[in-house]
N, C-alpha and C positions, 0 to 999 in steps of 0.2 A: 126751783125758787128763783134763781138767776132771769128767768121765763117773763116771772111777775112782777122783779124792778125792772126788768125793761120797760113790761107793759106801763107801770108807771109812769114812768118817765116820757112815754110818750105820749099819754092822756095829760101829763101833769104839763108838759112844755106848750098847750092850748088855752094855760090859764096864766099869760102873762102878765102882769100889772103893770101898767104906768111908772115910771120914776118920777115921785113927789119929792120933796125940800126936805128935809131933815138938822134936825138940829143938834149938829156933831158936837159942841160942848157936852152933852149929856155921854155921850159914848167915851171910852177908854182909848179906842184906835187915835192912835198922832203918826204926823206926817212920815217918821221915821219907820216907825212898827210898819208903818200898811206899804212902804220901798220893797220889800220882799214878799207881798202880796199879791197874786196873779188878778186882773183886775173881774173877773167872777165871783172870784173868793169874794172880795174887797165887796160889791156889789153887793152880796147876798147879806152880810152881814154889817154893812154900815148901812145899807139904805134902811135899813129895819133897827137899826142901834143897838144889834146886839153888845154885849160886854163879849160875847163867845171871841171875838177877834183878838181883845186886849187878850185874856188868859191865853187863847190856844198859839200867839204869839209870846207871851211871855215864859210859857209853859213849856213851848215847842212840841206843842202839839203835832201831829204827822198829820192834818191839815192844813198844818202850814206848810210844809215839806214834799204833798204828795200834790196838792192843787193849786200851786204857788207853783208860776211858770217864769215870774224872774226868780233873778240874783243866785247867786253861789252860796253853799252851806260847806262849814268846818265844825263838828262838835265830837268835843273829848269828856268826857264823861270820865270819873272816877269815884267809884264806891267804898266807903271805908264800915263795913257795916260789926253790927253786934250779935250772931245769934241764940239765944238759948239753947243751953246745953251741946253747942258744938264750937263757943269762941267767937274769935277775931274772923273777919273774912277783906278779901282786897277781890272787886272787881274793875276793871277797865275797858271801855268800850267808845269805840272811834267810828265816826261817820263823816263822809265826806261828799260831795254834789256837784258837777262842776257842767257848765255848759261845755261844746261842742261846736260854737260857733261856725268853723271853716268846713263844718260839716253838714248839719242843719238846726237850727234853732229849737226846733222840738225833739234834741236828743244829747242826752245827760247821763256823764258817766258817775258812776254812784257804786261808793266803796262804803259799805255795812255789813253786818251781822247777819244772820239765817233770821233768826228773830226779832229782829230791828222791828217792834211795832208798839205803840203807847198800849195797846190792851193790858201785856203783859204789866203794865205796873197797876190796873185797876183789876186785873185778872190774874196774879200771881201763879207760876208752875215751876216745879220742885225738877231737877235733870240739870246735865253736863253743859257747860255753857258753849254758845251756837260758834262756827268758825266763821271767819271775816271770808267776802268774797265780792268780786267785783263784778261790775254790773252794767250794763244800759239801759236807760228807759228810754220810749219813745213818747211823745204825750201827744197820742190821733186826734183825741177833741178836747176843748176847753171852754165853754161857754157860761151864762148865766147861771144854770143850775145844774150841767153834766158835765161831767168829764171823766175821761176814759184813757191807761196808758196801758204799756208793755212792757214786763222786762223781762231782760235774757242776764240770764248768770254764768260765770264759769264755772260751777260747780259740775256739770252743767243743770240748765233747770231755767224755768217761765214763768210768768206769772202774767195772766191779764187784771188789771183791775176796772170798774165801773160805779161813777159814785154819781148820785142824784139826791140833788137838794131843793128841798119845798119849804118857804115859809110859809105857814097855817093863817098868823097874821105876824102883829108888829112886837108880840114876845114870843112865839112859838115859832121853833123849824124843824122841822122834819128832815132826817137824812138816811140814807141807804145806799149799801154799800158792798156788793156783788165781786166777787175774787176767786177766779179760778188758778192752780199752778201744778207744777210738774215739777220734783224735787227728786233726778235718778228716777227713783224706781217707782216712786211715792206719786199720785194722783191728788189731787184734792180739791174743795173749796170751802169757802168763808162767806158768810150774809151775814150782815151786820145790820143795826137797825138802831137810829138814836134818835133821840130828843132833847134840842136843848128850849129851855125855858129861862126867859129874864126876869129874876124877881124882880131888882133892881138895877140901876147901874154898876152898883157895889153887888152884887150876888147872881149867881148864875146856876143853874141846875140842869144837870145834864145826868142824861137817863141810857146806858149803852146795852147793847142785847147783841148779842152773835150767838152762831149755830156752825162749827165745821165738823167738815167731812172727811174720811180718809180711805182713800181705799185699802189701804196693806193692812188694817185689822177690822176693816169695814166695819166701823164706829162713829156715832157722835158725838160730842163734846157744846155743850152749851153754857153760856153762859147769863146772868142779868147782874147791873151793877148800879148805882148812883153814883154819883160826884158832885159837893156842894164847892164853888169855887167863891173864892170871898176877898174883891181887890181891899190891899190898907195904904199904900202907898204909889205912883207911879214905878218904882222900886222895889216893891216888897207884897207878897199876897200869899194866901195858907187856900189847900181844895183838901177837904174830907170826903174819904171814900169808903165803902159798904159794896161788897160784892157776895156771889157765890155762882161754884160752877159746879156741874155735873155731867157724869158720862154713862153711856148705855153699855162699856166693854170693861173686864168680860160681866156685868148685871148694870143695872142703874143702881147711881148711886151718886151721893155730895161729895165730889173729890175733895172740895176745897171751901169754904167760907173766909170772909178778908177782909178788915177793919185796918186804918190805916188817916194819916194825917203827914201833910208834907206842908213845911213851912220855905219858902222860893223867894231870897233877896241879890239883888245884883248890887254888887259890892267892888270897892277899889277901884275897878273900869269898866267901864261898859261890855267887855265882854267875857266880865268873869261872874259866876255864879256860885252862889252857896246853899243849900238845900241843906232840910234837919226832918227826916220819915222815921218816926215810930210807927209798927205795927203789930198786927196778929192776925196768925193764920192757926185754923182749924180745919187740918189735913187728913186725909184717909186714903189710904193704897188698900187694891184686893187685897180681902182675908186678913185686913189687920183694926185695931179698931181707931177712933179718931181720936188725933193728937193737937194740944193746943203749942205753938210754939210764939213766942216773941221776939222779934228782929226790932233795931236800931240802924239806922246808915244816916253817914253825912255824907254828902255828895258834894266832891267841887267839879267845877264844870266848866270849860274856856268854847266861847261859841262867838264862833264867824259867821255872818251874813252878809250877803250884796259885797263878797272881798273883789 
């Protein structure tokens, strides 16, 4: 699969277009959000007025994070959540990004999680939480529509990623997004496959689909999801989400289905955060039958950029 976003990617960068005038009042991106924007990102998504820039910067998105070749990132996350029939829960989780400069421009040491990736909150999984571990990226290319990095971990363990982006026209984009890695003993990869679509300036619909592979129990795992994002304020916006996923090991079957609503105001100072996610998940483990559960989390959140 890897094979045919390439191939993509290389029939698709023949079909360049022109940069026409645009009229950025209509669009969410301000001068501030788009400082820690890498300027392809920025390109793909203001020349075409998406809203996807405003949310996936407000959101923090991990395409702001993975394709975004300035500024420095700090984000601390903590979770105070609720869940049905097992209580109170506390999670905490810390990211950090930092350039390299006396080194080379295109190399970023990056202190995260194993599982450091936005799917999990539109694709929910039930297991022991990932350990921190530190990192390098290198970022080989970065252009209009592709870009392509490396990292190395000390756990030890790899990852290549490749990500190509097509605007269709001036509310549709197409993205694809190719990840090979090596985790110890573990082989793997990840194809991702989205859509976003502009209802309006205020509304945004984004459509994600993956497919990973693993070789230690040689299994798939798939998923399909939606996400309505809906700005209210420069400050303040709610994304509804709908998901489900499934696996072939050991039978096929709907591991998981996932409704869910997170309301995102930045509050007190600019880089503090407050988040309110009700959801439900409708889970099934082999040989058991499927269970409906209800979780609550408030999240407060302290986020640096461009420090």
């Amino acid at each position: 699969m890897r094979f045919l976003i390439l191939s993509i990617a290389l029939l698709g960068s023949t079909a360049y277009a022109e940069d026409n005038e645009v009229d950025y009042s209509s669009c969410h991106s301000q001068p501030d959000s788009a400082e820690i924007l890498d300027s392809a990102y920025h390109y793909v998504n203001s020349r075409f007025c998406q809203p996807a820039i405003w949310f996936d910067n407000f959101f923090v998105d991990e395409r702001i994070d993975e394709d975004a070749n300035a500024g420095s990132l700090v984000r601390w996350r903590n979770d105070f959540s609720y869940v049905e029939g097992k209580g109170y829960q506390y999670k905490t989780r810390f990211k950090a990004r930092f350039h390299l400069p006396k080194v080379n421009k295109r190399i970023k040491l990056v202190f995260e999680s194993d599982d450091e990736s936005d799917l999990l909150d539109l694709f929910p999984k039930n297991g022991e939480d990932a350990e921190n571990t530190l990192a390098l990226r290198y970022d080989w290319l970065n252009n209009e529509r592709t870009s392509f990095n490396i990292k190395l971990t000390a756990h030890p363990g790899a990852e290549a990623r490749l990500r190509y982006t097509y605007p269709i026209n001036d509310d549709l984009i197409f993205r694809a997004t190719q990840k090979i890695y090596q985790k110890k003993r573990l082989t793997g990869e990840s194809t991702e496959l989205d859509l976003d679509y502009s209802l309006s300036p205020e509304f945004l619909l984004r459509w994600n689909n993956f497919a990973t592979y693993e070789d230690d129990i040689k299994g798939w795992e798939l998923g399909t999801g939606v996400t309505l994002y809906h700005h209210l304020t420069e400050k303040q916006a709610i994304n509804y989400r709908l998901s489900t996923t499934g696996t072939n090991r050991p039978f096929h079957y709907i591991s998981n289905t996932h409704a869910s609503m997170t309301y995102r105001e930045n509050i007190l100072r600019p880089w503090f955060y407050y988040e309110f996610t009700p959801e439900y998940n409708w889970s099934r483990e082999p040989e058991t039958s499927r269970e409906g559960e209800f979780k609550a989390t408030i999240r407060l959140e302290i986020l640096f950029h461009n420090i």
